[in-house]
N, C-alpha and C positions, 0 to 999 in steps of 0.2 A: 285371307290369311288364316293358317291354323288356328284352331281354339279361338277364335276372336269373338264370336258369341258371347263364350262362355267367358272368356275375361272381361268383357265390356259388363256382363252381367255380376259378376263376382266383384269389379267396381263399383257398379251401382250399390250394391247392399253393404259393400264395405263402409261406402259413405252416409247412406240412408240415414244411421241414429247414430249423433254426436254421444261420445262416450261419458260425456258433463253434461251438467242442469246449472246454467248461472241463478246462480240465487235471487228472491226478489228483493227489490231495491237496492241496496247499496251493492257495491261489486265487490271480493273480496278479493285475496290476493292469490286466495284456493283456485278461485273460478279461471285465473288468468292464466294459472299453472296446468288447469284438466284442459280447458282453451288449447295451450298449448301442444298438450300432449296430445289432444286429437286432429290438429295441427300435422304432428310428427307421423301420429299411427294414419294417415289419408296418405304424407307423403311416401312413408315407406308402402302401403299397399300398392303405389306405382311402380316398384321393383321391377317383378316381371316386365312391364309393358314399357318401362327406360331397358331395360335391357334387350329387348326385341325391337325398341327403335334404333338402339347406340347398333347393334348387328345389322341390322337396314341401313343404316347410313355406310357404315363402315363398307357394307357389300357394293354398294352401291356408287360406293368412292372407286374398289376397284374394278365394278363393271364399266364405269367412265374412263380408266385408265387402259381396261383391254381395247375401246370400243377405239381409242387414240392407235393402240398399236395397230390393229386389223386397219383402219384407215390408211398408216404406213404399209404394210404389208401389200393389204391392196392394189394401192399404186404404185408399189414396185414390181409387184406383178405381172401388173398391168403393160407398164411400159418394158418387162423380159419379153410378153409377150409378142407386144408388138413387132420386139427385134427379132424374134424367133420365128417369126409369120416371114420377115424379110429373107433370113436365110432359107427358111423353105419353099415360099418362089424364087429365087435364086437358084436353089438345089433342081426344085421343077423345071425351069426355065433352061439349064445346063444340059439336065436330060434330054429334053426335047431338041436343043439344038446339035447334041451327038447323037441323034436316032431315037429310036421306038417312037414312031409317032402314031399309034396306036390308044387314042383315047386321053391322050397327054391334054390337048386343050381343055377340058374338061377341069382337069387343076387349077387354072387359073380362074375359075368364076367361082372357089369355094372363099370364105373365111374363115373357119377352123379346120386344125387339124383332122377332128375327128369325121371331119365332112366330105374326106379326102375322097376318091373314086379310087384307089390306087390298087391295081390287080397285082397278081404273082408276079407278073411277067416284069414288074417294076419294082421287085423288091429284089429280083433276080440279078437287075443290072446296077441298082447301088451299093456301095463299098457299105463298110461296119460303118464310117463314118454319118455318110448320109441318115443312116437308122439311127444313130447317134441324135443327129439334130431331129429329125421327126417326130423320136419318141420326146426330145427335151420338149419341143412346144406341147405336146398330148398332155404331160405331167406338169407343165406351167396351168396348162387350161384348167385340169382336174382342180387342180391346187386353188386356183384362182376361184373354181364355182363354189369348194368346202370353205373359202375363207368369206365369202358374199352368206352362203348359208348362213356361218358361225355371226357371222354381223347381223344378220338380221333377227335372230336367237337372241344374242348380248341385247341388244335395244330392247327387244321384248319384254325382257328379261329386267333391264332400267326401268323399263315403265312402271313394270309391277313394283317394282322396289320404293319406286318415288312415290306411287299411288299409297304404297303400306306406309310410307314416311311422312307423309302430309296425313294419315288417320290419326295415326299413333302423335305423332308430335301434337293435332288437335284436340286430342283425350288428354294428355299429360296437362298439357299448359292449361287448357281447362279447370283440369281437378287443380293445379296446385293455385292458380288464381281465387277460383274458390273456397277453397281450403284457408287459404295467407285471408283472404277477405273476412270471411268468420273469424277469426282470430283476431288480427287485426281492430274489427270491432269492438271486442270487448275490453283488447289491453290495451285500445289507445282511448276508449273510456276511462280505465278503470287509470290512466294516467294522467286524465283532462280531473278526475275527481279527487287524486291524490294529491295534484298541483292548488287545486281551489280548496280543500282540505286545508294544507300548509299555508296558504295566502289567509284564510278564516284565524288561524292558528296564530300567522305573524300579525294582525290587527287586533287579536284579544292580546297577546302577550305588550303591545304598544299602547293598546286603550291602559291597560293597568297601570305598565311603569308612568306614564300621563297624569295617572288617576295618583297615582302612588305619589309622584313628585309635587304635586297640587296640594296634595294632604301636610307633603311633609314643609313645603312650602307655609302653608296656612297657621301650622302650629309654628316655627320659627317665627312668625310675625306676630302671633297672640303670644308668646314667650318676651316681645322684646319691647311690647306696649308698656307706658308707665301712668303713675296717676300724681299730679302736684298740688301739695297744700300751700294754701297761701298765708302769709305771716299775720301779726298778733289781732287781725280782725276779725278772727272769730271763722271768716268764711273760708270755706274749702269748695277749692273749684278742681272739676275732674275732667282732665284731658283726654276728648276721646282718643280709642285707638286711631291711628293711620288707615287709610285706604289703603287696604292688599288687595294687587291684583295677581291674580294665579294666569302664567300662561302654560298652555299646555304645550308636551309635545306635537312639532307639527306634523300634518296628516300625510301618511304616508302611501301612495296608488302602487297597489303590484299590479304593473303588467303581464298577464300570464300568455305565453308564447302555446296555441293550441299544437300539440305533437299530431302530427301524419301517417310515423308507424312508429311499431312498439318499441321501448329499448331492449336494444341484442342481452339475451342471456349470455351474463358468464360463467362456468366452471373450469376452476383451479386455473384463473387467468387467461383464458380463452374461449373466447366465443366463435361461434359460426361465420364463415367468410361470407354468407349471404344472408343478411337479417328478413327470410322469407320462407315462405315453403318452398323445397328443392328437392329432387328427384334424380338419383344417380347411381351408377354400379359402377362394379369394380372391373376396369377395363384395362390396368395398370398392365405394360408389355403388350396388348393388344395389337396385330398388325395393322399398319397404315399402309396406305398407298406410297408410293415412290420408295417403298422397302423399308420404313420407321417403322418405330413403335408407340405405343404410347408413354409418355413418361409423367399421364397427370391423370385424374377425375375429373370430367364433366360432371357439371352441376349446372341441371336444368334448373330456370326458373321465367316469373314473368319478365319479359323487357322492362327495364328501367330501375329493375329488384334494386334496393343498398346494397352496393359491395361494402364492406366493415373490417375493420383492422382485428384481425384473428386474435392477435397480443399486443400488447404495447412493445411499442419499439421505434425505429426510426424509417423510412423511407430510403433506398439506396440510391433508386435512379424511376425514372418513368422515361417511356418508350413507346412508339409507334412505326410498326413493321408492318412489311407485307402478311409476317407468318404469326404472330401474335394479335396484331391491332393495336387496339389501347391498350397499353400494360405497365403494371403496376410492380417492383422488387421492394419487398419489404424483409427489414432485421428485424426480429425479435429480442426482446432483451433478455432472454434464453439461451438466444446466441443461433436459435433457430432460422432456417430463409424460405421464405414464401415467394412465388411467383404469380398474379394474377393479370388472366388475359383473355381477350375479346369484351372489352369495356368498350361503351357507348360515348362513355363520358367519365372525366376524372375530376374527382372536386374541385373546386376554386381552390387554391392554397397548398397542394398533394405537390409535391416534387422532388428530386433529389434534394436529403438530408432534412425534411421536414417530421420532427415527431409527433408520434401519434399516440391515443391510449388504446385498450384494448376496447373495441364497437364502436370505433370512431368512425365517421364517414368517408370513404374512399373513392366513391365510383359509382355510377349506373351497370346491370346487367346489360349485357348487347350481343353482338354479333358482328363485331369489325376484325380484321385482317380475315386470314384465312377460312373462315365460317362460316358454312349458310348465312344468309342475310336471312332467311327465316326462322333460323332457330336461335334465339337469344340462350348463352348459358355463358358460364362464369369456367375457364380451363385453370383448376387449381392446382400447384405444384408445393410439392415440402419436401428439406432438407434439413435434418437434425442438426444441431449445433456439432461441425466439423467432421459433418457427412456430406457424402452427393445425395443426390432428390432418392428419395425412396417413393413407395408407395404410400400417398394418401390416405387413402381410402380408412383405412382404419379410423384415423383421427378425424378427418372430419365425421366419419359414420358416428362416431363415439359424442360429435359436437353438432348435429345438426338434425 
């Protein structure tokens, strides 16, 4: 493939040195955020190379789809030819039995036209019409050998395409597993220590009020001791205090639930449809095979990625098509509509009319209905509040 050296090299060094130092020891919230951002700057470096595969695929859709026609073509051809072979030993066969038998048997042991033996002296004696059918098989044949050519060109032509599609698609998935992995790391640390932080935080705030209530406990009961004197003998007997007993508050276990991957960033109410690293261009209008267009942004990412609820809102409906997959319609409570599809798998509990907050959990990345089975990505669609779907691209670019 063009440039491919030199892009596979210009990835390398893109990714070489993380653009952040996590700090030593404790993690901050800084370190989660450069994490992130060199997260984002690895996946946009895959620009170029999503874009040169999503062009390979798409070619490659339609070289599959010419390789279907010439197969019809072919065999139609094929069997004009045949009939056309019949009229011209017929036509041969008519000759020979009204005269010129001058080299006639000869005809009969060709199979194509162009094989023909046929002198002057036999173009002499048939009508326009006979040249009519002769030349029609001659121009099926030709037709027949450039359409076998063009077929074996088109396949060529597929392989290379599949061959650039299986690189590219293994470099992408690569960097961005990589990429989600580093990251990953750090901020589902730096959330495993914010959780045990606040678990530390909720047993000193309980030891105290404990401690506090014990205290307060203790003086109430040294406040309500007395002491009695006894009558005209002289002796005074002193009642000791009562036996206080302090109980404490009882002990309280937080279980802390260990997080698997980060929580989705929000901005201004929206986060990313795919809580991972993702790789994507703008392909909005793009032609499709069987004469579509494109009406969404693919969003590479690993199989199994979180699909996540872009906005809070509700669930319209979920669906499973031949040309979707698993798919997920979700309302905004913007008023805005979301479309996600080639899901693996849809959460426990997702279905029409179920709400949701904005990075809730929705789905696995996959590649069901219509989609390679080898390329896992997420087909996102948006439609503004009392619009039809426009282009994506923008917004997620701006959110992911």
């Amino acid at each position: 493939m063009r440039n491919r050296a030199i892009l596979i090299v210009a990835i390398i060094v893109a990714f070489a040195a993380p653009a952040y130092a996590q700090s030593s020891g404790e993690i901050t919230q800084a370190d989660v955020d450069a994490a992130r951002e060199e997260r984002n700057r690895r996946a946009l470096a895959l620009a170029e190379t999503t874009a040169q595969f999503e062009q390979a695929v798409a070619d490659e859709e339609f070289s599959k789809e010419r390789i279907a026609h010439l197969e019809v073509a072919i065999a139609e051809l094929e069997a004009d030819i045949a009939d056309r072979q019949v009229l011209a030993r017929d036509l041969v066969r008519n000759r020979y039995m009204s005269g010129g038998t001058s080299g006639t048997e000869r005809l009969f042991a060709v199979s194509r036209f162009e094989d023909l033996p046929i002198q002057s002296e036999y173009y002499e004696i048939m009508s326009a019409r006979d040249h009519e059918t002769l030349r029609g098989l001659q121009v099926a044949e030709e037709l027949h050998h450039d359409r076998q050519a063009e077929m074996v060109a088109t396949l060529a032509e597929q392989e290379a395409l599949v061959a650039d599609i299986v690189v590219l698609r293994d470099e992408i998935l690569a960097a961005l597993e990589s990429a989600d992995a580093e990251y990953s790391e750090i901020a589902v640390a730096f959330q495993v220590q914010e959780e045990e932080r606040r678990r530390r935080e909720e047993e000193e705030r309980l030891r105290r009020e404990a401690e506090a209530r014990a205290a307060a406990e203790a003086a109430a009961a040294a406040a309500t001791s007395t002491t009695t004197v006894a009558p005209s003998s002289g002796v005074t007997t002193t009642t000791a205090p009562a036996a206080t007993t302090t109980t404490s508050g009882a002990t309280t276990t937080t279980s802390t639930t260990v997080p698997t991957t980060p929580s989705p960033v929000v901005t201004d109410g929206k986060t990313c449809p795919i809580n991972a690293a993702t790789s994507f261009s703008d392909t909005w209008g793009a032609p499709r095979s069987g004469g579509r267009t494109h009406k969404g942004v693919d969003m590479m990412a690993a199989r199994g990625a979180p699909i996540v609820a872009i906005e809070s809102g509700v669930v319209t409906r979920t669906s499973n098509s031949s040309l979707g997959g698993l798919s997920i319609y979700l309302t905004g409570a913007s008023g805005s509509r979301y479309y996600y599809a080639h899901l693996d798998a849809i959460a426990s509990g997702v279905g029409s009319g179920t709400q949701v907050s904005v990075g809730d959990y929705l789905g696995e990345n996959g590649s069901t209905g219509n989609a390679p089975d080898w390329l896992p990505h997420l087909h996102f669609q948006y439609a503004p509040a009392g619009s039809d779907w426009v282009n994506p691209y923008p917004l997620v670019r701006a959110l992911c």
